[in-house]
C-alpha angles and dihedrals in degrees: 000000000000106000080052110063082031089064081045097060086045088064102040083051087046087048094049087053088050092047092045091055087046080055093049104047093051084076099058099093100198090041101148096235084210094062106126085231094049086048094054101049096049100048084044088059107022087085082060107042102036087073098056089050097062096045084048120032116208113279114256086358095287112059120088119200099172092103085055097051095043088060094050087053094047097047086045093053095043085050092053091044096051096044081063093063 
């Protein structure tokens, strides 16, 4: 059980460095939305964060807290995880 929750950790780490880059290039302001890369990043972490969305709306209507809540959820899972090994 244990390579297996440990190739699970690799992934939750993978997809915190996904969502981090998602973070990040929401602060470049002239960022071409079209960019391959853009694309990518946001089709790979939409499934997560769509959902969140929708439990907790943007505050004051333009900030969005998903991709910290989708960090929360990751770290407590990991910490679960790794509490199982």
């Amino acid at each position: 059980m244990a390579p297996i929750i440990t190739i699970i950790l690799l992934l939750l780490r993978l997809y915190s460095f996904v969502l981090l880059a998602r973070a990040l290039i929401s602060w470049i302001p002239n960022l071409d939305p079209y960019n391959p890369a853009v694309q990518i990043l946001y089709q790979v972490t939409e499934p997560v964060l769509e959902p969140i969305r929708k439990l907790i709306p943007p505050i004051g209507g333009t900030l969005d807290i998903s991709i910290i809540v989708a960090f929360f959820a990751i770290f407590l899972l990991s910490e679960v995880l790794t509490s199982m090994m």
